[in-house]
N, C-alpha and C positions, 0 to 999 in steps of 0.2 A: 528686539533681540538680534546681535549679527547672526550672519548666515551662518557662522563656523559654528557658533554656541549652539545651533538647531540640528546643524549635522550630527554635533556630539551628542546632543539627546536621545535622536531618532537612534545613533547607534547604539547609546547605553541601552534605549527600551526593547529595538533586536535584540540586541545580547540577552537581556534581560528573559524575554517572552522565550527566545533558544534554549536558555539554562532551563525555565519555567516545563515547557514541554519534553527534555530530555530527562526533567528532577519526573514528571509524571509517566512517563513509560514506565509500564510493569515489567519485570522479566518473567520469563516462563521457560522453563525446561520441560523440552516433546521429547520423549525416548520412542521412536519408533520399533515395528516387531521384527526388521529386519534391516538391511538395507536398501537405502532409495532407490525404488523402482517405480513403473508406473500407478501400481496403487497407493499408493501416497500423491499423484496428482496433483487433489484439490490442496495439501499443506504445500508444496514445493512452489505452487501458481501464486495463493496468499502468500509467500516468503519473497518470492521474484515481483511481485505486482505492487508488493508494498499495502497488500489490506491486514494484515497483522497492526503494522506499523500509525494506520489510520486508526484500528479501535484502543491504539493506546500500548501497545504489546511490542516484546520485542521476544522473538519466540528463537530460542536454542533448540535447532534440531539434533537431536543424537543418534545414534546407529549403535544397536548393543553389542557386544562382544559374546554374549550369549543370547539367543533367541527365546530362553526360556524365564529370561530376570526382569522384561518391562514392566510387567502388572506388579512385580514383587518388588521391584523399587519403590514404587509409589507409594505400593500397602508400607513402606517403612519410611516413606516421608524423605526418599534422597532424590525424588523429581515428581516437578508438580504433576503432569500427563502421559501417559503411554497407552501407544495402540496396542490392542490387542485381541480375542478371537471372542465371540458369545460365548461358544460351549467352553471355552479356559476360562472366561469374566465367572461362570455360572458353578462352576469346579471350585474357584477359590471363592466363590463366597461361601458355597457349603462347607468348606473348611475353615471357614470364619475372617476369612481376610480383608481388612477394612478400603473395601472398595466400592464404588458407585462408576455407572456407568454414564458417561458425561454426552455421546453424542457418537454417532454412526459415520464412519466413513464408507464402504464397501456393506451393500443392503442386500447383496445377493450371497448366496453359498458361491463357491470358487468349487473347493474341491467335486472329483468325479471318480467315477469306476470309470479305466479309461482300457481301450483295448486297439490292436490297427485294425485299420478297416483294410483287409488284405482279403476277404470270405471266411477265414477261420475260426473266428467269433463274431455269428452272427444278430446276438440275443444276448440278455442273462442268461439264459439256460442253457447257455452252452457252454456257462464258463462250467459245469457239473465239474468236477475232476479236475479242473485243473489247475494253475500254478497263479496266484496273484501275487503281486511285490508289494509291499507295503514301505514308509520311510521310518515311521514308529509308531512303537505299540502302545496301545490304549483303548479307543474307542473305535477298532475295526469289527472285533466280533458284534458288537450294536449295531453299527452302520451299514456295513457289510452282507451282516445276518440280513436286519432288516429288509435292503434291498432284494437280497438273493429271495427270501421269505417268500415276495411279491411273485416271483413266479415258482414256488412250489420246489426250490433246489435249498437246503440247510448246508449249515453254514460250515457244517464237519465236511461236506461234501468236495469243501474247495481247500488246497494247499497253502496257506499263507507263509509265507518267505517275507524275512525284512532285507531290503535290499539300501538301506542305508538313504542317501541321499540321491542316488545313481536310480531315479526310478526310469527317467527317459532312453537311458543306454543299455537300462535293465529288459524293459519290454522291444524295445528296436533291435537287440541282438537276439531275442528269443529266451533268454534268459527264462521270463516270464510272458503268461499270457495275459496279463491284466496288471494294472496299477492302480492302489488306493491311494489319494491325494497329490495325483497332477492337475493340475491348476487348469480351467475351461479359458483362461486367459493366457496362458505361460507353456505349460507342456507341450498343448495340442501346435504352436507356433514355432516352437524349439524340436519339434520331430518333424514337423513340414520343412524347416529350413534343412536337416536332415535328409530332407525325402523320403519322409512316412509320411503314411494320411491319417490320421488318428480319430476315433470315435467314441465318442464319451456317453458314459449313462451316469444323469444327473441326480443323485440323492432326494433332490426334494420332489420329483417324479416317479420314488420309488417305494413311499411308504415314509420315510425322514421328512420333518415336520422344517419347513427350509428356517433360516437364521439368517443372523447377520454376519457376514464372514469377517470384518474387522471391523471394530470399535477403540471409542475414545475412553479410557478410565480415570478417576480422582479417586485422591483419597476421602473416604468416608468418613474421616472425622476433622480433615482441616480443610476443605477445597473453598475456593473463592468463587463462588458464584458470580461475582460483577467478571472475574477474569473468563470464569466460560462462559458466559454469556458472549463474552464479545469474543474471545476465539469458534466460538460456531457462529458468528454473524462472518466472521473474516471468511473460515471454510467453506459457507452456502454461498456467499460471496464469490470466490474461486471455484466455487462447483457448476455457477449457472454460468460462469463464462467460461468454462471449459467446454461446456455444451453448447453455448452459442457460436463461440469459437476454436473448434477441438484442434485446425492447423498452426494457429498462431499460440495458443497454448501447449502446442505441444513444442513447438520451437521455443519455448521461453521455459519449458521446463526443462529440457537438455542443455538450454546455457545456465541451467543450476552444476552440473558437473560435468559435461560435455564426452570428457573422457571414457567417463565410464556407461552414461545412457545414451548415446549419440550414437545405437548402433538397430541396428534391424529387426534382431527378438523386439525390444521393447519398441520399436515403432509398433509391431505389431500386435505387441501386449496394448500399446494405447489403444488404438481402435477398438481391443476388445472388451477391454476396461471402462469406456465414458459411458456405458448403457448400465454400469452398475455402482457407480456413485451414487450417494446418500443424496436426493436434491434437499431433503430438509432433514440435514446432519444431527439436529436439536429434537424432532420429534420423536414422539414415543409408543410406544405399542405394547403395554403387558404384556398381552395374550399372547402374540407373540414368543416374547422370552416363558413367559409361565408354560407355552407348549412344547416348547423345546427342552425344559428345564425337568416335565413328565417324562419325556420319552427318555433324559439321562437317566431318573430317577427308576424310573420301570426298565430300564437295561442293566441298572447295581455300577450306573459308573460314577453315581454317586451316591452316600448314606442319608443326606438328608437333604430336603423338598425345599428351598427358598422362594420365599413370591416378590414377584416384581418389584412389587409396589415399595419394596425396601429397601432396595439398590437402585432403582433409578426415580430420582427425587425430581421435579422442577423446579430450576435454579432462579429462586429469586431473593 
């Protein structure tokens, strides 16, 4: 055979194997619960690193225009995955919404009762009387109560004000004495660049049965098991080298958008973010969800009691 006739093989069978591997990428649509920040980490590292692309995937991240629509996309079949929070996964299934929970990103609670550490609130019990800011309303009297419980102050005893989204400029101008739902990774970092020192009491050290604070969801009646299978091998994958490597992952996650996370909050949201990543995204805990799913169910912030074992299947 001439040499030329060999070249043109070798290239028809490239081409060939190129088409072969591009015809077998899956696509998948990720609707994240907000905008890329550093909790999204482990997907943005898999997206830059190319372990998406290794298990066969080719993963569309999205950013919703409402924070409130990721899980409800899914439950209607207009995107394969969206993160979203345990106590909302555990909310729409009691209302019957056809979802399963695919895999853990964020295995800590975030939110806190947050107050400065100025002397003025030294304790829970000294929020007695006074003024907490909240972002919305729902599941503060549960949470809230709960905590306050823990040291013998009810929950009538404290002012709840919804202060919108302004909870950080809420509590730093005095506004308010306390905030519900400043992030132990986001707020307390965003009033120190500020020049406040912020001091947080932790819900699952307060009586609240601790959760997951974001998770992965699919739909409950069409999801591809072989696809997340191997989108949580890519995400563990990017989780243990985030923590192997947290400087060089973190430079490689800012040349995901440069413009928008290439600034100091989230440097310092990272650092406080890599001690609460999922390291094994895919494993699973009932008892866990079932306890958390009591404590809704015994505060009336839901009508009816779902068990684990029903929503979160093993994909195989």
């Amino acid at each position: 055979m001439r040499k030329s006739s060999i070249l043109t093989l070798l290239l028809a069978v490239s081409t060939l194997l190129s088409f072969t591997a591009k015809a077998d990428t899956q696509k998948v649509s990720l609707m994240l619960d907000w905008f890329v920040n550093p909790n999204h980490g482990p997907i943005v590292i898999a997206q830059q690193r190319g372990y998406f692309e290794a298990q066969g995937l080719k993963v569309d991240i999205q950013e919703p225009a409402d924070p409130s629509l990721p899980a409800k996309l899914v439950a209607a079949g207009n995107v394969d995955l969206a993160i979203t929070y345990q106590p909302s996964l555990i909310i729409d299934i009691a209302e019957g919404l056809p979802l399963v929970r695919s895999a853990t990103l964020i295995a800590t609670p975030l939110n806190t009762l947050m107050v400065l550490d100025n002397g003025k609130i030294d304790s829970l019990k000294a929020l007695k009387g006074k003024k907490i800011g909240i972002a919305i309303s729902g599941s503060e009297e549960a949470i809230i109560g709960k905590m306050l419980a823990t040291v013998d102050v009810e929950y009538k005893d404290v002012d709840i004000i919804n202060v919108g989204w302004a909870l950080s400029s809420s509590l730093a101008s005095g506004k308010v004495d306390a905030i519900w739902g400043g992030l132990r990774n986001f707020e307390t970092n965003q009033l120190a660049l500020e020049g406040f020192t912020a001091k947080a009491y932790f819900p699952e050290e307060h009586g609240v049965p601790a959760y997951d604070e974001l998770i992965f969801v699919a739909n409950a009646n069409k999801y591809d098991a072989n696809m997340i299978n191997a989108f949580n091998a890519a995400i563990e994958q990017a989780t243990i080298y985030i923590v192997n490597h947290p400087q060089q992952a973190w430079e490689e996650f800012v040349s995901y958008a440069p413009d928008t996370l290439n600034n100091e909050l989230n440097k310092r949201a990272w650092r406080d973010t890599l001690t609460r990543f999922a390291l094994r995204p895919a494993a699973i805990d009932l008892k866990r969800y079932d306890d958390y799913a009591q404590f809704m169910f015994d505060n009336k912030l839901i009508k009816r009691l779902p068990k684990a074992k029903n929503y979160m299947p093993i994909f195989e």
